[in-house]
ChimeraX commands (.cxc) that place a marker at each C-alpha (Angstrom):
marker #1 position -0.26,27.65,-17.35 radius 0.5
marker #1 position 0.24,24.62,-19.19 radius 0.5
marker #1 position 3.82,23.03,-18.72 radius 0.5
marker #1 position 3.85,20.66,-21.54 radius 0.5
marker #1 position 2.59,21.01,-25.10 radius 0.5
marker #1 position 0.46,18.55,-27.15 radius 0.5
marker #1 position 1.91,16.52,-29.65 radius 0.5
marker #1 position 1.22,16.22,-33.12 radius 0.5
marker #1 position 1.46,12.91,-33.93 radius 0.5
marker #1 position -1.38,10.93,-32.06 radius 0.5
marker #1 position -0.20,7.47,-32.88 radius 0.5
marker #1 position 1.45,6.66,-30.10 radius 0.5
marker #1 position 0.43,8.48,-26.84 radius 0.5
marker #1 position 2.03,9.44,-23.43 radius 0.5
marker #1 position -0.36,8.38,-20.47 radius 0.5
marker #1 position 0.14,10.30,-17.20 radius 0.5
marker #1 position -1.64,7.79,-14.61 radius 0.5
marker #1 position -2.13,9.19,-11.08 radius 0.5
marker #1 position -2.23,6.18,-7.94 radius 0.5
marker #1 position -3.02,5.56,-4.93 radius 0.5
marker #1 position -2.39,2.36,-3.38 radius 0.5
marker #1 position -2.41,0.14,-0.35 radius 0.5
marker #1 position 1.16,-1.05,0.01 radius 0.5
marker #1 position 0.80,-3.97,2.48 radius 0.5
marker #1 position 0.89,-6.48,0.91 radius 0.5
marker #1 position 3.12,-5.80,-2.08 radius 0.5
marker #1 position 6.82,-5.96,-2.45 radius 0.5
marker #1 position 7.22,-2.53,-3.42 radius 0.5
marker #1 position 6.71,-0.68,-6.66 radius 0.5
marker #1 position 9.68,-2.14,-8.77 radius 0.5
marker #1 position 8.65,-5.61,-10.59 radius 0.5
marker #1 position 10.82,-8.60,-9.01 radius 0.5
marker #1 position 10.53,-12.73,-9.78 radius 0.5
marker #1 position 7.38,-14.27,-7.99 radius 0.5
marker #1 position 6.31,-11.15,-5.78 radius 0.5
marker #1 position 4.03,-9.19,-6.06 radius 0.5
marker #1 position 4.48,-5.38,-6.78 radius 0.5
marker #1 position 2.48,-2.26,-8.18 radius 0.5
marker #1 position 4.66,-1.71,-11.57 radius 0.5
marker #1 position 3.68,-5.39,-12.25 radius 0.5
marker #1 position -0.15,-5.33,-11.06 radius 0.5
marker #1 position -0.46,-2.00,-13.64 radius 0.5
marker #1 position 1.43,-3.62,-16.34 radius 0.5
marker #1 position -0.89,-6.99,-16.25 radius 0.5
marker #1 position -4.25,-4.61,-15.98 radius 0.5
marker #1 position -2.87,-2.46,-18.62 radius 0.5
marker #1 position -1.61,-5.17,-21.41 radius 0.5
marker #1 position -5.63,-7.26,-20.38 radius 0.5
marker #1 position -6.93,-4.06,-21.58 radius 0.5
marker #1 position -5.22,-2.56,-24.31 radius 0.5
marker #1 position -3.15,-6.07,-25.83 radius 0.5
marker #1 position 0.21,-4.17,-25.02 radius 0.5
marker #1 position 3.22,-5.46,-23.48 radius 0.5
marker #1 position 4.18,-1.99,-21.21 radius 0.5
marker #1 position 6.25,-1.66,-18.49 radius 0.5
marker #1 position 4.69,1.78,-16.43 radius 0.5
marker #1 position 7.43,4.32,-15.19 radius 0.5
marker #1 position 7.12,5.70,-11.87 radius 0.5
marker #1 position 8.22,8.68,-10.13 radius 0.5
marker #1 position 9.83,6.85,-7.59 radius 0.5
marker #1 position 10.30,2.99,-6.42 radius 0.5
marker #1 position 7.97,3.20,-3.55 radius 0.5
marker #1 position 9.64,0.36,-0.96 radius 0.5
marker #1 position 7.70,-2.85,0.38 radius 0.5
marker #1 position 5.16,-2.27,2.44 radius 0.5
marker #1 position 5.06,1.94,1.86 radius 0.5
marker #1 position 1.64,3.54,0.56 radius 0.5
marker #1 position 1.23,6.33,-2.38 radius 0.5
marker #1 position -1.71,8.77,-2.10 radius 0.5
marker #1 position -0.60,9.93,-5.42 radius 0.5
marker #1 position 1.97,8.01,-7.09 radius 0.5
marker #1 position 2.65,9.25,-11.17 radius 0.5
marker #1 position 3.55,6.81,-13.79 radius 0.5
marker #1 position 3.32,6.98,-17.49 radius 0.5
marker #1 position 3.16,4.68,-20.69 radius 0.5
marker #1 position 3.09,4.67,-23.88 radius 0.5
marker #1 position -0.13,3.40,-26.06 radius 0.5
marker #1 position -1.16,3.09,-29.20 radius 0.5
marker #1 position -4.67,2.26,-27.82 radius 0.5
marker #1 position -7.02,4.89,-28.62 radius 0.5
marker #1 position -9.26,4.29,-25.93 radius 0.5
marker #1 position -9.80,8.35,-23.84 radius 0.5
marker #1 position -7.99,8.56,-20.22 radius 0.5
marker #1 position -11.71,8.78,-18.65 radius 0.5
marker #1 position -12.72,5.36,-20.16 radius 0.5
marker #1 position -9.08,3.93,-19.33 radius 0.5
marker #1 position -9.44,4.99,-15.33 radius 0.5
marker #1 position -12.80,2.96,-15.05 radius 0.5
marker #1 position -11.20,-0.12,-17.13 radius 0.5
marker #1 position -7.91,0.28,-15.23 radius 0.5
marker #1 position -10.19,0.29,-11.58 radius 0.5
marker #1 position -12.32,-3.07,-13.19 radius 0.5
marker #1 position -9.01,-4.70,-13.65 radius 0.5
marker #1 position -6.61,-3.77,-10.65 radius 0.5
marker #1 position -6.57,-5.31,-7.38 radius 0.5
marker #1 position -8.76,-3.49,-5.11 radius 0.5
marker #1 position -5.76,-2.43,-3.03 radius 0.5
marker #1 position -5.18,-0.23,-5.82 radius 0.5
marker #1 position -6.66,2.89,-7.49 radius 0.5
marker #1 position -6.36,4.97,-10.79 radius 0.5
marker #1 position -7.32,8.96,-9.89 radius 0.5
marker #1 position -6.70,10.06,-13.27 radius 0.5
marker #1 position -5.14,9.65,-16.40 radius 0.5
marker #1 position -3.77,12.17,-19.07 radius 0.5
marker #1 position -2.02,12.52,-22.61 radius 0.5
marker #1 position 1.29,14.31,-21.96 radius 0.5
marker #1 position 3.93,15.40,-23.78 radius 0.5
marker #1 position 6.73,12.93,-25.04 radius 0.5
marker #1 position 8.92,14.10,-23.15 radius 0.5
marker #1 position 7.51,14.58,-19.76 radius 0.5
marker #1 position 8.75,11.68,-17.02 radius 0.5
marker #1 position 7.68,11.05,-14.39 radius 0.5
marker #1 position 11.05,10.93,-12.22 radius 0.5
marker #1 position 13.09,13.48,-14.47 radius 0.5
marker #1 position 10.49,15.93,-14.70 radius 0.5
marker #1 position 9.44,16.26,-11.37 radius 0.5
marker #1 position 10.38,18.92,-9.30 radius 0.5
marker #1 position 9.13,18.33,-5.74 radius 0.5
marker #1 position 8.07,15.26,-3.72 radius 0.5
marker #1 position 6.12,15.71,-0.54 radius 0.5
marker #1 position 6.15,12.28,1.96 radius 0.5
marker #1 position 4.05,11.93,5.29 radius 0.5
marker #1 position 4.78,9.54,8.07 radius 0.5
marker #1 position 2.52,8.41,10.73 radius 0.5
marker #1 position 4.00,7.45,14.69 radius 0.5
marker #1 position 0.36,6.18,16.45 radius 0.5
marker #1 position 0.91,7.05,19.84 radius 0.5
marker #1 position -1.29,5.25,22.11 radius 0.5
marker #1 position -0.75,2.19,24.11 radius 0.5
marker #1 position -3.47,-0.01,22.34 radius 0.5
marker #1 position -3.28,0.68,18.44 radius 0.5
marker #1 position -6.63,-0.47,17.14 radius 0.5
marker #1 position -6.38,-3.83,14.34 radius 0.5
marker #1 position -7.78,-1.98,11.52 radius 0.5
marker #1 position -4.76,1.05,11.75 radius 0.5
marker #1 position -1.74,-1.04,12.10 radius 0.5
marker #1 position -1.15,-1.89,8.55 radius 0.5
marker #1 position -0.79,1.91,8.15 radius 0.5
marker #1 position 1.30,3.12,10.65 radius 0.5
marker #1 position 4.28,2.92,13.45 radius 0.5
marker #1 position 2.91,2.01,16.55 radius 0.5
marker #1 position 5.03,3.38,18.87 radius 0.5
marker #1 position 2.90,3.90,22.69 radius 0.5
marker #1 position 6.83,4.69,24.78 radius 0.5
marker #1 position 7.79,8.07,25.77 radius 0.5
marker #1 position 8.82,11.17,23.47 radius 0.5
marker #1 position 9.97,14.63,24.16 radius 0.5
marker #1 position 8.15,15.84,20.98 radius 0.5
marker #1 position 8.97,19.15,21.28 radius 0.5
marker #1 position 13.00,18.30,20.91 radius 0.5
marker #1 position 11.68,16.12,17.68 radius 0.5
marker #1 position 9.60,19.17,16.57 radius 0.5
marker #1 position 13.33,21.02,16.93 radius 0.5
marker #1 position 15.30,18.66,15.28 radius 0.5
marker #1 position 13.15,18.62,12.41 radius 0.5
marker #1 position 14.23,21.88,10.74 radius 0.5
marker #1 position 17.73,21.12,10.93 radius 0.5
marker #1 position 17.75,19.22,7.25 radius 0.5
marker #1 position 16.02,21.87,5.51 radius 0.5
marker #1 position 18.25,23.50,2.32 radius 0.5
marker #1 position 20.80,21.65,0.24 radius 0.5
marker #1 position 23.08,19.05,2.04 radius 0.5
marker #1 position 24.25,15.36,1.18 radius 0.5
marker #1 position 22.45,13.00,2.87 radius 0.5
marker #1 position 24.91,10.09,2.63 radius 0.5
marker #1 position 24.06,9.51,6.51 radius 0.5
marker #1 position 20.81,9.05,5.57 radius 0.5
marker #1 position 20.73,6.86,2.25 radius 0.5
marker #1 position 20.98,3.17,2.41 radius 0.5
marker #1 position 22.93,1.34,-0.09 radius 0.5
marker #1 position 20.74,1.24,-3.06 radius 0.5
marker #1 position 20.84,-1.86,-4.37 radius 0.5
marker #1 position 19.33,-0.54,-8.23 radius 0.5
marker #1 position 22.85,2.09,-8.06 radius 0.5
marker #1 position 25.37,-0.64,-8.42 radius 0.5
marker #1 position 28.80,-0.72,-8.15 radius 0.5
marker #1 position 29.04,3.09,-8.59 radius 0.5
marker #1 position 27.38,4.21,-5.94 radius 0.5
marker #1 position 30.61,6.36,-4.84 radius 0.5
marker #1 position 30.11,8.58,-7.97 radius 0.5
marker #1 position 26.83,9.17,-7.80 radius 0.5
marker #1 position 25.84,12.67,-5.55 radius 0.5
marker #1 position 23.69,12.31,-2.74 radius 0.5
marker #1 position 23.01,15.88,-2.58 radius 0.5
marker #1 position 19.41,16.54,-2.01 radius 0.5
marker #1 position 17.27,19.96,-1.26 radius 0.5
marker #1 position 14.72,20.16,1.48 radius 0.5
marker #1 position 12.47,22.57,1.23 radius 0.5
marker #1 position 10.42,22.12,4.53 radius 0.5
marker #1 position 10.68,19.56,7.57 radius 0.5
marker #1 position 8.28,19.39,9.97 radius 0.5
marker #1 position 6.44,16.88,13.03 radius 0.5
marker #1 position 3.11,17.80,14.24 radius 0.5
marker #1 position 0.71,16.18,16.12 radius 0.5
marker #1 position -3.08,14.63,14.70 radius 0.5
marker #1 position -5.12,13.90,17.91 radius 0.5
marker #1 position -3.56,10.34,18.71 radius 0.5
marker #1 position -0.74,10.49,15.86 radius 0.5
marker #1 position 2.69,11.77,15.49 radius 0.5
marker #1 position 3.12,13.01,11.79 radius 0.5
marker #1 position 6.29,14.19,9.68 radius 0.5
marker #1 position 6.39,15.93,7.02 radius 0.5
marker #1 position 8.46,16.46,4.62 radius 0.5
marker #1 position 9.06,18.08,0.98 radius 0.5
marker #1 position 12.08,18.28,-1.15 radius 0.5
marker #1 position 13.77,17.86,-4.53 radius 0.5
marker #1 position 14.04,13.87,-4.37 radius 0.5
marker #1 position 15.15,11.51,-1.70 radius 0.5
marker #1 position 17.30,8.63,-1.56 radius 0.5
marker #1 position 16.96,5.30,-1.12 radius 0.5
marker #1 position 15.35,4.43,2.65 radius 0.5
marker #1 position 16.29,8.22,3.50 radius 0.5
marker #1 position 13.12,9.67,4.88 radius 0.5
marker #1 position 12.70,5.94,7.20 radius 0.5
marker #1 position 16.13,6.85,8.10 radius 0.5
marker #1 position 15.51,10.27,9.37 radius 0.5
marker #1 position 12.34,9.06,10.93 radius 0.5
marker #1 position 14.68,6.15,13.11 radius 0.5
marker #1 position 17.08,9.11,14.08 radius 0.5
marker #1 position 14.38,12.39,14.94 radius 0.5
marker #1 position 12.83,9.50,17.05 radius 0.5
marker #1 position 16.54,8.68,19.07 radius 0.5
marker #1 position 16.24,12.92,19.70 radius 0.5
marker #1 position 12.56,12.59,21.09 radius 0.5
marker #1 position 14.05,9.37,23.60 radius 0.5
marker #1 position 17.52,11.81,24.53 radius 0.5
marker #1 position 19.99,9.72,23.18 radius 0.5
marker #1 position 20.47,12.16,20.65 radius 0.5
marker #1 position 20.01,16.23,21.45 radius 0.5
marker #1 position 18.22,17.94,18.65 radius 0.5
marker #1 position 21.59,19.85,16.92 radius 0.5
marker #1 position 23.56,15.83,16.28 radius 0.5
marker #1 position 21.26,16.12,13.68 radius 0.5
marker #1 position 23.88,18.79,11.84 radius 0.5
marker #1 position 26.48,16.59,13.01 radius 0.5
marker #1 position 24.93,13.52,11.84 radius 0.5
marker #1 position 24.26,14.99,8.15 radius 0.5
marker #1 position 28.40,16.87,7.97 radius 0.5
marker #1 position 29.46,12.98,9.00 radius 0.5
marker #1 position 28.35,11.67,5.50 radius 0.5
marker #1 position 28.22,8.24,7.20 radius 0.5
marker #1 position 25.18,6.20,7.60 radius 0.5
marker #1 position 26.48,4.41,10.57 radius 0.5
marker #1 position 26.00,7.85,12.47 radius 0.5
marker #1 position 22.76,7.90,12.26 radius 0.5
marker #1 position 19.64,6.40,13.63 radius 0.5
marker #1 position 17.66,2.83,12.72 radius 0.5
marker #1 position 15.32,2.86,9.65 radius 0.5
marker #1 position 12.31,3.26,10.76 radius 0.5
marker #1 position 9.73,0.79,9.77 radius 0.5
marker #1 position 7.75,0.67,6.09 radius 0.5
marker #1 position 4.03,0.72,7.50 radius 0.5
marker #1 position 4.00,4.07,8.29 radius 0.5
marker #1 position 5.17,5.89,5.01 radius 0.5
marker #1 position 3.14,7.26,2.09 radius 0.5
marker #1 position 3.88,8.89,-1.00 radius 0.5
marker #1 position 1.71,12.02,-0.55 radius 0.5
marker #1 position 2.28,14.03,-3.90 radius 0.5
marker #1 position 4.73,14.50,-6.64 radius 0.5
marker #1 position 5.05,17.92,-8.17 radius 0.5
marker #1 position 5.68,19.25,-11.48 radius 0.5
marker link #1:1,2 radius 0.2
marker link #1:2,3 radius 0.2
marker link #1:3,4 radius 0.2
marker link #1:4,5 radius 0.2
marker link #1:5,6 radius 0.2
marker link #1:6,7 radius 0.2
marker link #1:7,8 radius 0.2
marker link #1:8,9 radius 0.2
marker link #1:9,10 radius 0.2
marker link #1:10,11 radius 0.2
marker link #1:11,12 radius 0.2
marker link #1:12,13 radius 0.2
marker link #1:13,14 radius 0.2
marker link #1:14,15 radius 0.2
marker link #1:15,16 radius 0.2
marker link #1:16,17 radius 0.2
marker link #1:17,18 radius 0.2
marker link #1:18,19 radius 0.2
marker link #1:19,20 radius 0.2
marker link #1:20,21 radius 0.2
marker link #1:21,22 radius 0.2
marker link #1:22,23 radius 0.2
marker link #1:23,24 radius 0.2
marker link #1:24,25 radius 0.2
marker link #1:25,26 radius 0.2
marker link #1:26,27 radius 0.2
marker link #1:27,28 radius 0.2
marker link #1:28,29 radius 0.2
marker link #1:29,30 radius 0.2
marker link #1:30,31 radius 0.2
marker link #1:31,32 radius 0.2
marker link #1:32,33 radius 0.2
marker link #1:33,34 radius 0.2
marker link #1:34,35 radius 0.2
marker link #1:35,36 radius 0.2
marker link #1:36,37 radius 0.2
marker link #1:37,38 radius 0.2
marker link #1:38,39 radius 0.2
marker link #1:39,40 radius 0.2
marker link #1:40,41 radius 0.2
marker link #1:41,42 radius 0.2
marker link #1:42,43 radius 0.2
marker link #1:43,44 radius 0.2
marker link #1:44,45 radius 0.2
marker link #1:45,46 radius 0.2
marker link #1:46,47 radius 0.2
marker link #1:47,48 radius 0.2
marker link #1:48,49 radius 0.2
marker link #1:49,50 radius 0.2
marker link #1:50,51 radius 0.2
marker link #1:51,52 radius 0.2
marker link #1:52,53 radius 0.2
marker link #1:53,54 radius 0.2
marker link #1:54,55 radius 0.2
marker link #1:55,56 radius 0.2
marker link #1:56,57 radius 0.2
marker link #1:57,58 radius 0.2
marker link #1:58,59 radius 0.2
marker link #1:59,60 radius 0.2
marker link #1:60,61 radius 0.2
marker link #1:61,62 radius 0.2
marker link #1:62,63 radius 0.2
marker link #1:63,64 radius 0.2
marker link #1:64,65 radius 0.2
marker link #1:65,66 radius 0.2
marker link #1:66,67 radius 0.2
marker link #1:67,68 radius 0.2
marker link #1:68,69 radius 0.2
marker link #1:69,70 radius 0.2
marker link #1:70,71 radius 0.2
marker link #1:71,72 radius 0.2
marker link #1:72,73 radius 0.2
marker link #1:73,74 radius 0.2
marker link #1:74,75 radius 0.2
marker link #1:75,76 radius 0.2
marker link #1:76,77 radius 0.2
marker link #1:77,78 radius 0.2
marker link #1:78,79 radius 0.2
marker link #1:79,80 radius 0.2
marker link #1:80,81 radius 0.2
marker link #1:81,82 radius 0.2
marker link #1:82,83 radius 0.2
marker link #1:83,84 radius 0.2
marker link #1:84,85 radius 0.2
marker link #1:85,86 radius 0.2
marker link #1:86,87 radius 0.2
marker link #1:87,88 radius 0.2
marker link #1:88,89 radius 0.2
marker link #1:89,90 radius 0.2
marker link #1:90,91 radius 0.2
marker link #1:91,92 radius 0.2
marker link #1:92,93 radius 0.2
marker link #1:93,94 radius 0.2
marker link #1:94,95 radius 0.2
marker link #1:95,96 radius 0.2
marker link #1:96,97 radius 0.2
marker link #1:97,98 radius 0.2
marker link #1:98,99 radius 0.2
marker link #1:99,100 radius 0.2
marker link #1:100,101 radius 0.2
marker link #1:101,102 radius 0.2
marker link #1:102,103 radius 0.2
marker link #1:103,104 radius 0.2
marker link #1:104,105 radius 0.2
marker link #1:105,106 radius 0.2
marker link #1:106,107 radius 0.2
marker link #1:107,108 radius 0.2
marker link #1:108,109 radius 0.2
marker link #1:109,110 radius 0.2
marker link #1:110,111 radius 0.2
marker link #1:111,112 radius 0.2
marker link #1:112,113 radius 0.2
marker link #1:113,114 radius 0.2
marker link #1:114,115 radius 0.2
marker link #1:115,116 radius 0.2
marker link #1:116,117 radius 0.2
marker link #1:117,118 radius 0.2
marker link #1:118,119 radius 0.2
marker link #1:119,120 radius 0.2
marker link #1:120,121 radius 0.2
marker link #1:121,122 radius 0.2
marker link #1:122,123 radius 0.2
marker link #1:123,124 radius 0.2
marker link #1:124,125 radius 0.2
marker link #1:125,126 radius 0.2
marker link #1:126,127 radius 0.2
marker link #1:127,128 radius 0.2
marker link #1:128,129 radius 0.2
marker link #1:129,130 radius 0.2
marker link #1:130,131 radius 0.2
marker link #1:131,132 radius 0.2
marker link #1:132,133 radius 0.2
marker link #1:133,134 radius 0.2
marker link #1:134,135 radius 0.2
marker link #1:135,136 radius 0.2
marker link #1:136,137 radius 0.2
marker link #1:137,138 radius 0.2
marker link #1:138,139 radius 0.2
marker link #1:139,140 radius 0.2
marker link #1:140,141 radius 0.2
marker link #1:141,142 radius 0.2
marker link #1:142,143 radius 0.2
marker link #1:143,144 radius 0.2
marker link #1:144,145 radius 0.2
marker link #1:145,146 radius 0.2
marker link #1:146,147 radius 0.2
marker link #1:147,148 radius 0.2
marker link #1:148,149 radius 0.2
marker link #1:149,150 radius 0.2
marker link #1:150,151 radius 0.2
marker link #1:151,152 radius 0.2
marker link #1:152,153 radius 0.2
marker link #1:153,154 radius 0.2
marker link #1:154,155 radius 0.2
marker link #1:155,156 radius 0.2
marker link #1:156,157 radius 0.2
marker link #1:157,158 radius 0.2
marker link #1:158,159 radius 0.2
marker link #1:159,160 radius 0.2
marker link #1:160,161 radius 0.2
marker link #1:161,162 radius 0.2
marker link #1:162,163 radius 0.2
marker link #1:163,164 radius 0.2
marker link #1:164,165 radius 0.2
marker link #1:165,166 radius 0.2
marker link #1:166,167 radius 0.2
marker link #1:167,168 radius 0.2
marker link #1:168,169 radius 0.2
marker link #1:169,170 radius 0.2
marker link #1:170,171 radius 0.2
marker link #1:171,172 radius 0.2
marker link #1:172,173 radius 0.2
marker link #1:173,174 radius 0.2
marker link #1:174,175 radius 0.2
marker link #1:175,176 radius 0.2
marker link #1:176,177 radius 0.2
marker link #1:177,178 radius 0.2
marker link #1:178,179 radius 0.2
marker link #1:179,180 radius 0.2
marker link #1:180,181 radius 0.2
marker link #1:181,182 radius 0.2
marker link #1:182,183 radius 0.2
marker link #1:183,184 radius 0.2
marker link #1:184,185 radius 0.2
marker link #1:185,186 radius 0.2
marker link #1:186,187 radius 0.2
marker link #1:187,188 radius 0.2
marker link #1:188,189 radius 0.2
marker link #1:189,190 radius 0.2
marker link #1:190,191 radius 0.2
marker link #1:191,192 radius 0.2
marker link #1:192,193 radius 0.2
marker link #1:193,194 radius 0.2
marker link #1:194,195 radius 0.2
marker link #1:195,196 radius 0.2
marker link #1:196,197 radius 0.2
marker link #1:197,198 radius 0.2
marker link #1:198,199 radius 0.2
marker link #1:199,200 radius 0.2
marker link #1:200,201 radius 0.2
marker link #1:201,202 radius 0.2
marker link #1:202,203 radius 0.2
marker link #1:203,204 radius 0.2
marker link #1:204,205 radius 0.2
marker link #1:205,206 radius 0.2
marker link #1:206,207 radius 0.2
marker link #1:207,208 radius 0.2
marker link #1:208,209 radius 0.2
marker link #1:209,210 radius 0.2
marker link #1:210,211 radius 0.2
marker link #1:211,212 radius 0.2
marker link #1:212,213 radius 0.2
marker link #1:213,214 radius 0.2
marker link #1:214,215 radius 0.2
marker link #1:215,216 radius 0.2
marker link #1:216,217 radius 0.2
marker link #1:217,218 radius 0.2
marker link #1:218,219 radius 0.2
marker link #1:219,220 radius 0.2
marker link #1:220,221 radius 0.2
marker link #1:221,222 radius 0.2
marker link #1:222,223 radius 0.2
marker link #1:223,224 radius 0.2
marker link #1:224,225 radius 0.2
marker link #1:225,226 radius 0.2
marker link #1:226,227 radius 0.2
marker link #1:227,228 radius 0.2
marker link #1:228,229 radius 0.2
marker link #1:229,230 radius 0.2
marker link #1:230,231 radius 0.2
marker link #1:231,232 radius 0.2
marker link #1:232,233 radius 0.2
marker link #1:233,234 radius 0.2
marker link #1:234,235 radius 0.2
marker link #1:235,236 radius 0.2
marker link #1:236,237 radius 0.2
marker link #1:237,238 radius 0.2
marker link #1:238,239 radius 0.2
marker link #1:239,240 radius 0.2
marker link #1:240,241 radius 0.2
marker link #1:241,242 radius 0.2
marker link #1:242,243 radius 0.2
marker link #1:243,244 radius 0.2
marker link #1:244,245 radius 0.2
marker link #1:245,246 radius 0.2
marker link #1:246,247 radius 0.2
marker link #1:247,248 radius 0.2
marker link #1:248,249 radius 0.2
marker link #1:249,250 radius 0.2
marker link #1:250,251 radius 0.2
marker link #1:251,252 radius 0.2
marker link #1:252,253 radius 0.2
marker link #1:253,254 radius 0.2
marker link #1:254,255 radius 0.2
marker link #1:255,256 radius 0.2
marker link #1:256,257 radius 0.2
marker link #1:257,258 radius 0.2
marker link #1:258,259 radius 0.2
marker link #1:259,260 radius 0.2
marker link #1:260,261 radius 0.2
view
C-alpha cells in the first residue's frame, strides 16, 4: 500500500533520507555554534553536493552522545540527481561515523516528525565486571547487582496512554510554555530482556519526550537495586513530577532503532 502519492510538479523534490550514525562524538542531532552535530554534518555534505543551502528535518533531536540505526530526515532539492546516486555521494562526503541507507522522493507533505506514527528505541545495560574498550562507547556499563526479574515487572507498567511529566526533562527547544504543552504519550509495548552479557529495553510508542526513555531507564534500574518495588512505577507516572522519579540514565547506551509510518 503506498501511503503517500507522487507529485506532479518535479521541480522541487521531497528527499526521505534514512541514517544510521555513531553518536559519540557529536553533540546531538540539532545544529548548535562550534559543535559538532548530525543535522549540520548532512547539511554541509548535502549543500558540497548539490550547491544548496538546506537545513535536513529529522524525526526526532537525537541527544549528545545517543546512536540512530535508522534515523528519517527529509529536504527539499531542486537537484535532479536519483536517490541511488545521492546515497553513494552522500556516503563519499559524510564523516565515516555516519551512513545514508536510503533515500526517496516523497510526497510534499510527508514529515518526518508529524507524520510518523511509531518510534521504537533500544537501550543497552553491559553487565559484566570488565566491559571490553571497543563496547563502551555504545553502552551502560553497569557490572553491580540487579533483580532483573522485578525490572522485567516494572517494565509493563507504562504501557497505554499516560503523561509522562515524571519522566520528561525540561526541554530546553519548548520554551517558556512548557506548562501548556501535553505530555501525554502512548506506549504501545515495554519490555527488558536479556542478550548473553547485556541487559536490553525496549520500547515502542507514539513519541517520547525530551530525556524520557534515559529517565525511565535511571528509575526501572532503582526497581532492579530495591529502592523502588516494581508498582512505584504507577505511582511515579500519577505524580506528574520529575523529581519522583529516578536519575537519567546515561547517553552511551541509547539508539534510535526505527521510526514508523
Amino acid at each position: 500500500m503506498q501511503l503517500h502519492s507522487r507529485r506532479f510538479d518535479f521541480s522541487v523534490r521531497n528527499l526521505k533520507l534514512t541514517i544510521a550514525y555513531d553518536g559519540a562524538d557529536f553533540s546531538g542531532w540539532q545544529v548548535q555554534p562550534d559543535a559538532p552535530t548530525i543535522q549540520a554534518a548532512l547539511a554541509t555534505a548535502i549543500g558540497r553536493i548539490t550547491g544548496e543551502k538546506v537545513l535536513p528535518q529529522g524525526s526526532g533531536r537525537t541527544d549528545a552522545g545517543v546512536h540512530a540505526l535508522a534515523q528519517v530526515a527529509t529536504f527539499q532539492t531542486e537537484s535532479t540527481i536519483p536517490p541511488a546516486n545521492l546515497v553513494v555521494a552522500l556516503n563519499d562526503t559524510l564523516p565515516a561515523s555516519v551512513r545514508i541507507l536510503s533515500a526517496e522522493e516523497v510526497a510534499d507533505d510527508f514529515h518526518p516528525r508529524k507524520s510518523a506514527r511509531a518510534k521504537t528505541y533500544r537501550y543497552r545495560i553491559f553487565r559484566e565486571a570488565i566491559c571490553p574498550p571497543f563496547l563502551a562507547r555504545y553502552v551502560w556499563h553497569y557490572p553491580y547487582p540487579l533483580n532483573e526479574s522485578a525490572m522485567a515487572q516494572a517494565a509493563p507498567l507504562i504501557e497505554g496512554e499516560h503523561d509522562f511529566t515524571s519522566f520528561a526533562a525540561v526541554d530546553p527547544e519548548r520554551g517558556k510554555d512548557q506548562e501548556n504543552i501535553s505530555n501525554v504519550r502512548t506506549i504501545f509495548s515495554s519490555r527488558w530482556r536479556r542478550d548473553d552479557f547485556e541487559l536490553i529495553y525496549e520500547v515502542r510508542g507514539s513519541g517520547f519526550l525530551h530525556h524520557m526513555v534515559r529517565n525511565l531507564v535511571g528509575t526501572f534500574l532503582l526497581v532492579g537495586k530495591g529502592t523502588l518495588a516494581a508498582g512505584d512505577i504507577t505511582r511515579i507516572l500519577a505524580a506528574k513530577n520529575r523529581s519522583a522519579a529516578g536519575a537519567t540514565a546515561p547517553a552511551a547506551g541509547l539508539y534510535l532503532l526505527t521510526v514508523e509510518y
